[in-house]
mmCIF file as Biopython writes it, N, C-alpha, C and O atoms, coordinates in Angstrom:
data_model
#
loop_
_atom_site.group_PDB
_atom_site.id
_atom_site.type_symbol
_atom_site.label_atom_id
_atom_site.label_alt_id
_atom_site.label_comp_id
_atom_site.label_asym_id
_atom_site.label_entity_id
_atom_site.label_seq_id
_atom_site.pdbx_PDB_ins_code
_atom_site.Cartn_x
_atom_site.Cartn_y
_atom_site.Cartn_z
_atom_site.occupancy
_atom_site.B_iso_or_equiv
_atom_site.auth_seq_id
_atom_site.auth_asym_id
_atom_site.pdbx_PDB_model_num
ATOM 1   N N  . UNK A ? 1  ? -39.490  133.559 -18.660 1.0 0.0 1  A 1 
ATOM 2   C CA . UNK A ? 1  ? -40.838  134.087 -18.622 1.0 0.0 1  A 1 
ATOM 3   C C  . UNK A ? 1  ? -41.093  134.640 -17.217 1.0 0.0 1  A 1 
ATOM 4   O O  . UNK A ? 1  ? -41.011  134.016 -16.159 1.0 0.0 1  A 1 
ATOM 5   N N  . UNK A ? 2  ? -41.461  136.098 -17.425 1.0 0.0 2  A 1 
ATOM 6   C CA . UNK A ? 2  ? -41.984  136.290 -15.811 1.0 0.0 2  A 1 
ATOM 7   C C  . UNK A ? 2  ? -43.259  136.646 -15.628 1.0 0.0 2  A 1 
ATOM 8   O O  . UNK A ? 2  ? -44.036  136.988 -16.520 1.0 0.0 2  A 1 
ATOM 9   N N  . UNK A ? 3  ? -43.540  136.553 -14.205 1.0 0.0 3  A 1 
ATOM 10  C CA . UNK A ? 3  ? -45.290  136.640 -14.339 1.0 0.0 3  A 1 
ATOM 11  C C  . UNK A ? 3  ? -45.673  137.141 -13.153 1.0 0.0 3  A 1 
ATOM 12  O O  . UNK A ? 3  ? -45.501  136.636 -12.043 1.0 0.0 3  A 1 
ATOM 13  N N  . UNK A ? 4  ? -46.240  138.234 -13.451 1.0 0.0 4  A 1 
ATOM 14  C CA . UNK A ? 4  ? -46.205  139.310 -12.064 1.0 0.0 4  A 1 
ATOM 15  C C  . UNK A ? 4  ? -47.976  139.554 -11.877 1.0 0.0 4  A 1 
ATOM 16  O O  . UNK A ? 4  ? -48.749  140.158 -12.621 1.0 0.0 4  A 1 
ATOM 17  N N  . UNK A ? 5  ? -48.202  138.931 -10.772 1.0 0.0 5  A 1 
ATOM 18  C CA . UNK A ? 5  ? -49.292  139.012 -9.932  1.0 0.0 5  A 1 
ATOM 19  C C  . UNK A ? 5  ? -49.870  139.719 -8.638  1.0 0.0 5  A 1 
ATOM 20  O O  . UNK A ? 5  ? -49.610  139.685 -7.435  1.0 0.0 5  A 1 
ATOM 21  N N  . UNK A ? 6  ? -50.937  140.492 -9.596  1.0 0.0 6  A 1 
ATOM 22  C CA . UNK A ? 6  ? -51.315  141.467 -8.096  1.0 0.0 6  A 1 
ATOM 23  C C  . UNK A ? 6  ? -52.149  141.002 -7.525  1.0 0.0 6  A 1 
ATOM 24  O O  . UNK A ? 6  ? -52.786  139.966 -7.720  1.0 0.0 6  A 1 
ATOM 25  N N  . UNK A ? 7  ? -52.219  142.029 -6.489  1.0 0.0 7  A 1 
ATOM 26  C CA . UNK A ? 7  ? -53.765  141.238 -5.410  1.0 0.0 7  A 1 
ATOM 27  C C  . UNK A ? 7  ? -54.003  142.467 -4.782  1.0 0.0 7  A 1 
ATOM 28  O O  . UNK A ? 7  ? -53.067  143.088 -4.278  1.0 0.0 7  A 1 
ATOM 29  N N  . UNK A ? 8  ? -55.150  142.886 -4.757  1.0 0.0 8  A 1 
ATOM 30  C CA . UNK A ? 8  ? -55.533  143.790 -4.134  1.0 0.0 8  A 1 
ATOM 31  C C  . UNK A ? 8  ? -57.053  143.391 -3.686  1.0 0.0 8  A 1 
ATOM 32  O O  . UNK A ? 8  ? -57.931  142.748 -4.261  1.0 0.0 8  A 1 
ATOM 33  N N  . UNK A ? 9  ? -56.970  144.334 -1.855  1.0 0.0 9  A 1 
ATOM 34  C CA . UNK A ? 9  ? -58.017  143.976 -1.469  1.0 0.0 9  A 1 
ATOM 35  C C  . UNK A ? 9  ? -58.728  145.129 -1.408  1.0 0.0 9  A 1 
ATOM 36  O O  . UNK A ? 9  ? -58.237  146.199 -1.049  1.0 0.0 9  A 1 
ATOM 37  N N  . UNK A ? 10 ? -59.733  144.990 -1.701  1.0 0.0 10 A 1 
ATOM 38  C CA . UNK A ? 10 ? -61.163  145.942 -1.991  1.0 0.0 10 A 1 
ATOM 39  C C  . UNK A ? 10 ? -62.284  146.018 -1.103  1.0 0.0 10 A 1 
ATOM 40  O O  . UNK A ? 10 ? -63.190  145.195 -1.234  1.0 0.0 10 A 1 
ATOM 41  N N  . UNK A ? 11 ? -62.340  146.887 -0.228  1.0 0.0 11 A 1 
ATOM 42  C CA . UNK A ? 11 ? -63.121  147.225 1.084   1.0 0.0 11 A 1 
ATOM 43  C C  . UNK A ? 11 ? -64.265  148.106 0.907   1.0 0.0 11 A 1 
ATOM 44  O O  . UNK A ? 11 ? -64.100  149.150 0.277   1.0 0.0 11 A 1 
ATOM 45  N N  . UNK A ? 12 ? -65.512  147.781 1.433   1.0 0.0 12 A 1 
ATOM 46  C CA . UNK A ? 12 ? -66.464  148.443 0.754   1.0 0.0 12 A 1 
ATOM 47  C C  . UNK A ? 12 ? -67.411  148.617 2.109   1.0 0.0 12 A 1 
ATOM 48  O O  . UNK A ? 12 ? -68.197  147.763 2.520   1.0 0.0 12 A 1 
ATOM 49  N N  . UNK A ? 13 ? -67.082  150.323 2.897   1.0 0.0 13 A 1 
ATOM 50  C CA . UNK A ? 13 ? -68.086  150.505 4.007   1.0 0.0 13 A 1 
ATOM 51  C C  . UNK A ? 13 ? -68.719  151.586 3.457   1.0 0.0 13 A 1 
ATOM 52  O O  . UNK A ? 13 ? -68.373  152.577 2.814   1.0 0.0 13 A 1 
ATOM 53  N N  . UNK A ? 14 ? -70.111  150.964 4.040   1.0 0.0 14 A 1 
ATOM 54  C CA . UNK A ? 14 ? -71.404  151.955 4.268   1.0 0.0 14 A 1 
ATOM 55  C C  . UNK A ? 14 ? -71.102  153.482 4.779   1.0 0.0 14 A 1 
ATOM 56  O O  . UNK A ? 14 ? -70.744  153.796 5.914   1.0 0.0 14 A 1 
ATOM 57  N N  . UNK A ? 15 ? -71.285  154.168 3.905   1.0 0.0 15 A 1 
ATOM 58  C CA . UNK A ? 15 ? -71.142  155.475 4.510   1.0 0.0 15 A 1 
ATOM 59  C C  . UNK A ? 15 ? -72.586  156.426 5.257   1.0 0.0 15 A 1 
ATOM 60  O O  . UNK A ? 15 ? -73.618  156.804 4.701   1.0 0.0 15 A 1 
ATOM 61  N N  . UNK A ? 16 ? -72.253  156.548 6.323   1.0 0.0 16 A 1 
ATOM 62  C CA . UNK A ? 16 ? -73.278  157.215 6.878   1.0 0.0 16 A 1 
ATOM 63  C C  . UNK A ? 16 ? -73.705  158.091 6.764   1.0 0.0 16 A 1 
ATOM 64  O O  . UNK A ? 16 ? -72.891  159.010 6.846   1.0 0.0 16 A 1 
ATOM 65  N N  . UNK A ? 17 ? -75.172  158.530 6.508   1.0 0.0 17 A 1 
ATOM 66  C CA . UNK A ? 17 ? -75.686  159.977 6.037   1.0 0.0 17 A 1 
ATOM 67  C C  . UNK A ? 17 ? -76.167  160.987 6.855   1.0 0.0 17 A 1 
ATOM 68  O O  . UNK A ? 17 ? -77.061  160.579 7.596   1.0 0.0 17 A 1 
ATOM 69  N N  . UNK A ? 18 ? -75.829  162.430 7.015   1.0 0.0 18 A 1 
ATOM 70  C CA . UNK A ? 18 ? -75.337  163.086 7.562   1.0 0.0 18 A 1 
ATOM 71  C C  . UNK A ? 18 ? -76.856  163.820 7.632   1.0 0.0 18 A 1 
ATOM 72  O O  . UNK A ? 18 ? -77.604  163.687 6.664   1.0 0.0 18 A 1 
ATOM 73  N N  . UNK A ? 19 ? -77.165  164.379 8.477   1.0 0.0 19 A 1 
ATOM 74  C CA . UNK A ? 19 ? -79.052  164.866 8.663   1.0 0.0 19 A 1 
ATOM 75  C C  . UNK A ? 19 ? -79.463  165.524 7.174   1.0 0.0 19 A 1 
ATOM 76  O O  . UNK A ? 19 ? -80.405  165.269 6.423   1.0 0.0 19 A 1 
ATOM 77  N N  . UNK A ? 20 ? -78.288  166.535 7.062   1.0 0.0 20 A 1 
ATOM 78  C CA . UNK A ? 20 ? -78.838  167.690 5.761   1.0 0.0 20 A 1 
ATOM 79  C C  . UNK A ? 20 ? -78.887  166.943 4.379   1.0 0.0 20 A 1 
ATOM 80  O O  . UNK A ? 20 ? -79.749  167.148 3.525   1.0 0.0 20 A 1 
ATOM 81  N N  . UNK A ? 21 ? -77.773  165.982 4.264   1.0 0.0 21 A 1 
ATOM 82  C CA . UNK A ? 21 ? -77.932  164.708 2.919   1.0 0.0 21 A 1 
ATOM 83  C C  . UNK A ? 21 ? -79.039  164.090 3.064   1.0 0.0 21 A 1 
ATOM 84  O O  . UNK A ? 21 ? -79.623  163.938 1.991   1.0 0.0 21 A 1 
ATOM 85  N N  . UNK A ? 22 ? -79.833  163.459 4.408   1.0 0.0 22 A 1 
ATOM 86  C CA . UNK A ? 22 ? -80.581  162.383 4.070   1.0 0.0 22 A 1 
ATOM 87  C C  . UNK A ? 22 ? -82.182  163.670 4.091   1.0 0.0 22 A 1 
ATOM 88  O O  . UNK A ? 22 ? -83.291  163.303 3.705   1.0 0.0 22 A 1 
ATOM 89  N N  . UNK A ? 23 ? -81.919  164.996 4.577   1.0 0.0 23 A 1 
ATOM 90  C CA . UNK A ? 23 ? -83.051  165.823 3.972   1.0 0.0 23 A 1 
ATOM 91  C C  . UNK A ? 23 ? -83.037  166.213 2.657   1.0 0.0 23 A 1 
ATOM 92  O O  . UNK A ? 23 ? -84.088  166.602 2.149   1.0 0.0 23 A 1 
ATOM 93  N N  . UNK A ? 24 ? -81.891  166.169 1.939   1.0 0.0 24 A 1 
ATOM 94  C CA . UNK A ? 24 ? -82.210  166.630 0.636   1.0 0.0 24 A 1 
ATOM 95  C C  . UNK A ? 24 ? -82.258  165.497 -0.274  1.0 0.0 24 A 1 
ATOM 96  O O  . UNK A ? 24 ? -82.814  165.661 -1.360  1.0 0.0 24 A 1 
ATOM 97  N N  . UNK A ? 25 ? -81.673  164.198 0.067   1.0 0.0 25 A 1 
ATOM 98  C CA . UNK A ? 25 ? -82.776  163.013 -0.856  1.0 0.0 25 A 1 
ATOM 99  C C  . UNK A ? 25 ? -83.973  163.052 -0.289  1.0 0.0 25 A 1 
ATOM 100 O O  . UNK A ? 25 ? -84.827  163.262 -1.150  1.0 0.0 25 A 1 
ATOM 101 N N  . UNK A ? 26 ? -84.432  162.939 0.813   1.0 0.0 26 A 1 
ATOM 102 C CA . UNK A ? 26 ? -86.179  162.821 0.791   1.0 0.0 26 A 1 
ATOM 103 C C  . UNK A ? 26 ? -86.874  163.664 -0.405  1.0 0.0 26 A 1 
ATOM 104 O O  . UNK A ? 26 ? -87.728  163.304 -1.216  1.0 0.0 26 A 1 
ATOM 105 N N  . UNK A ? 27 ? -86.106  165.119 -0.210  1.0 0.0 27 A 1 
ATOM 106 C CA . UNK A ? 27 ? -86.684  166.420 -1.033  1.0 0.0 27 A 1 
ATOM 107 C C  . UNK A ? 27 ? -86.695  166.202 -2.254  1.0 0.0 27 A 1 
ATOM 108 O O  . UNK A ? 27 ? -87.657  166.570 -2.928  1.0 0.0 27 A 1 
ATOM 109 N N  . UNK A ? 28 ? -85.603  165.541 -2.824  1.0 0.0 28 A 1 
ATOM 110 C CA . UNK A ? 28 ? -85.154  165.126 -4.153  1.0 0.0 28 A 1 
ATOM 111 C C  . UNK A ? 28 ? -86.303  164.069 -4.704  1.0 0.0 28 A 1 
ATOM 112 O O  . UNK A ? 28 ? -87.134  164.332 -5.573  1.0 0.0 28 A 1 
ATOM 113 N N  . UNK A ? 29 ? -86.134  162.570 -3.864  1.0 0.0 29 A 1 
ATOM 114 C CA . UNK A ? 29 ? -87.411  161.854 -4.053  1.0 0.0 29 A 1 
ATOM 115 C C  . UNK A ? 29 ? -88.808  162.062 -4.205  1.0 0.0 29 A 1 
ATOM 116 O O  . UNK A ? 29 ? -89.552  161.511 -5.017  1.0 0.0 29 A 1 
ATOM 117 N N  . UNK A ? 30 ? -89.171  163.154 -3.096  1.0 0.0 30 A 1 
ATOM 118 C CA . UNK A ? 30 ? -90.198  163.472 -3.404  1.0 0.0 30 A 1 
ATOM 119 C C  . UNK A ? 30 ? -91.107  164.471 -4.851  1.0 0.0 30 A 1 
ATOM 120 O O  . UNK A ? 30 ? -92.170  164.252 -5.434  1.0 0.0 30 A 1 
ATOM 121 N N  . UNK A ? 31 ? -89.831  165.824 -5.024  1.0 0.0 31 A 1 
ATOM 122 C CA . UNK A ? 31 ? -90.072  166.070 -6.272  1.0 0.0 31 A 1 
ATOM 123 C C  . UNK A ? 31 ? -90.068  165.455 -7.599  1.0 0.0 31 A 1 
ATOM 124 O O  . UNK A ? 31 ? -90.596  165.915 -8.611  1.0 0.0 31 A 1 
ATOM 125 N N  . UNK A ? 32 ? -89.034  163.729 -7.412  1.0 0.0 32 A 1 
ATOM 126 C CA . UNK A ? 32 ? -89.152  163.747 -8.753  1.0 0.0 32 A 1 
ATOM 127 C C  . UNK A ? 32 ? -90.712  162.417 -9.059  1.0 0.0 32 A 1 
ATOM 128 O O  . UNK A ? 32 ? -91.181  161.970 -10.106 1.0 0.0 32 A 1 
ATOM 129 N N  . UNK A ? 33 ? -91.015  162.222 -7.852  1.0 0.0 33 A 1 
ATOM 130 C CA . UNK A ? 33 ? -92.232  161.360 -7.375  1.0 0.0 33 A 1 
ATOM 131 C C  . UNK A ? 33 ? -93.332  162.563 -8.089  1.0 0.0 33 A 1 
ATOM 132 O O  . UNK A ? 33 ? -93.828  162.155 -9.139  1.0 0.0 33 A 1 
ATOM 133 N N  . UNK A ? 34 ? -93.724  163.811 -7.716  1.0 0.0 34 A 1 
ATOM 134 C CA . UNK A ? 34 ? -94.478  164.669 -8.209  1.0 0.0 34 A 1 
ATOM 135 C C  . UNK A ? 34 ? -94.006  164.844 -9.586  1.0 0.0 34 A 1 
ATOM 136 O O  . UNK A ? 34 ? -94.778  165.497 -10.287 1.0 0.0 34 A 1 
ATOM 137 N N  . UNK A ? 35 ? -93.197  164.529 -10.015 1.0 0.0 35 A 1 
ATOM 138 C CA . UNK A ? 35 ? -92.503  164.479 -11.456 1.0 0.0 35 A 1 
ATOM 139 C C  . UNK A ? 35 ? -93.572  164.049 -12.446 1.0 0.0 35 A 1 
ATOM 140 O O  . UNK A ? 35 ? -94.225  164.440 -13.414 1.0 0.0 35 A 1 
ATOM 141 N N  . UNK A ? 36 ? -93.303  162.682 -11.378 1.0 0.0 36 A 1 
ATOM 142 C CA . UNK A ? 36 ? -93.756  161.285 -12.519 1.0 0.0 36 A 1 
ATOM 143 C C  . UNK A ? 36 ? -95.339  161.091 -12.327 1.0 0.0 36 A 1 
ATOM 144 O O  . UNK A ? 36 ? -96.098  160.540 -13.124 1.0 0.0 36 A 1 
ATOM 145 N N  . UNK A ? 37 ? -95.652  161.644 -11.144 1.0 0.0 37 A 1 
ATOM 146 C CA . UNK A ? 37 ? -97.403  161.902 -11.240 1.0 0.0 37 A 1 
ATOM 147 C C  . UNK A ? 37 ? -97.924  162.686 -12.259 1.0 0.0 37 A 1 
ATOM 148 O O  . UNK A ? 37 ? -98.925  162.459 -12.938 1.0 0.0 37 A 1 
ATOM 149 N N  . UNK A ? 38 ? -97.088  163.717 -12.313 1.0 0.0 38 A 1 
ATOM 150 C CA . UNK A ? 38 ? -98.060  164.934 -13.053 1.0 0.0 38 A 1 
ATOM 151 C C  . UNK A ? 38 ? -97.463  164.044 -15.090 1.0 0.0 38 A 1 
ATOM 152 O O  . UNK A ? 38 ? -98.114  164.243 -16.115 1.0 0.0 38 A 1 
ATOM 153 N N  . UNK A ? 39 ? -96.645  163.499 -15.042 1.0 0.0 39 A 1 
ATOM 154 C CA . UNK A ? 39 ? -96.272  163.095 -16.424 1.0 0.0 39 A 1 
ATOM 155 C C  . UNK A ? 39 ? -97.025  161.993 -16.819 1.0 0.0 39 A 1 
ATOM 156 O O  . UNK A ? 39 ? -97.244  161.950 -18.029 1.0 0.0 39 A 1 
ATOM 157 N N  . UNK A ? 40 ? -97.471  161.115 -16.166 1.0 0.0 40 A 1 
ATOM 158 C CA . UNK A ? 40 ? -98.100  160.456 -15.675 1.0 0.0 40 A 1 
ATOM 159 C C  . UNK A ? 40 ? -99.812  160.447 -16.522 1.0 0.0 40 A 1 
ATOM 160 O O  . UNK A ? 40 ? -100.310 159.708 -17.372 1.0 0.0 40 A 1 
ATOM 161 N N  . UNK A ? 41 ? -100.377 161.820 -15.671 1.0 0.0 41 A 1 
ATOM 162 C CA . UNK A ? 41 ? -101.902 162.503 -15.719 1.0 0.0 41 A 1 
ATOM 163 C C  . UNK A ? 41 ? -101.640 163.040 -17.305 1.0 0.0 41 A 1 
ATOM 164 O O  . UNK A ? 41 ? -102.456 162.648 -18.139 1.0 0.0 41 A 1 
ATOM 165 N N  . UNK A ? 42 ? -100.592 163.877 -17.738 1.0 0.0 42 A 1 
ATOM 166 C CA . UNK A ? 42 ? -100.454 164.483 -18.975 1.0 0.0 42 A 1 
ATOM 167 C C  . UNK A ? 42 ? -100.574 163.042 -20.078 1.0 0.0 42 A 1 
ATOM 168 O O  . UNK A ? 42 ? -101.632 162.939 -20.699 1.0 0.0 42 A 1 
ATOM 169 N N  . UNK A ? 43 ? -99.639  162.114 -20.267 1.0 0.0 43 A 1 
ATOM 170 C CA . UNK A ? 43 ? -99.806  160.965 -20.962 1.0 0.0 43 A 1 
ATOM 171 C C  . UNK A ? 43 ? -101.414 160.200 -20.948 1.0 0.0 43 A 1 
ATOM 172 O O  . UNK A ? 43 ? -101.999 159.541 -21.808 1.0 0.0 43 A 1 
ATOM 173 N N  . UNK A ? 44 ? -101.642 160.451 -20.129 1.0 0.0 44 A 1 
ATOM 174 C CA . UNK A ? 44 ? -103.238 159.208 -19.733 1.0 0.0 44 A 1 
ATOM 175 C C  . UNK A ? 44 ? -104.085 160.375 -21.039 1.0 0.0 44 A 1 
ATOM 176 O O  . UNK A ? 44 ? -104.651 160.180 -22.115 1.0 0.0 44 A 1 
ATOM 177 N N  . UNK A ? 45 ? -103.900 161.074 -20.556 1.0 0.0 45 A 1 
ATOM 178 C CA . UNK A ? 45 ? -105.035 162.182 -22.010 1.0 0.0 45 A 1 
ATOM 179 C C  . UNK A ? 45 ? -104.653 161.711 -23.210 1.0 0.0 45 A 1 
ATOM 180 O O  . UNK A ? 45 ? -105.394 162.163 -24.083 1.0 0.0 45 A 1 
ATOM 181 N N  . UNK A ? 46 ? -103.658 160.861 -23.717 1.0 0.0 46 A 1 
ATOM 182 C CA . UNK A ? 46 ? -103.216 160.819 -25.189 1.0 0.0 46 A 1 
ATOM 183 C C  . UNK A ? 46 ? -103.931 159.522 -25.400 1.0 0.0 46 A 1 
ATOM 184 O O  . UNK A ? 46 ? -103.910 158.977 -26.503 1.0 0.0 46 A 1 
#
């Protein structure tokens, strides 16, 4: 019987965000924030 055992190690760094990435999640967040307001105001009428 043979019995073959792995091991692997799994490293997990923070990657740092770069000016123009962390401007286009703000941009991103914020539109989909105006998203959920205006869907929001449309539902409350029903």
């Amino acid at each position: 019987m043979t019995l073959n055992i792995f091991f692997f190690t799994i490293s997990i760094k923070k990657r740092d965000l770069s000016l123009d990435e962390a401007i286009h999640r703000e941009v991103v967040e914020k539109r989909m924030q105006e998203s959920m307001d205006r869907n929001i105001q449309i539902m409350g009428r029903y």
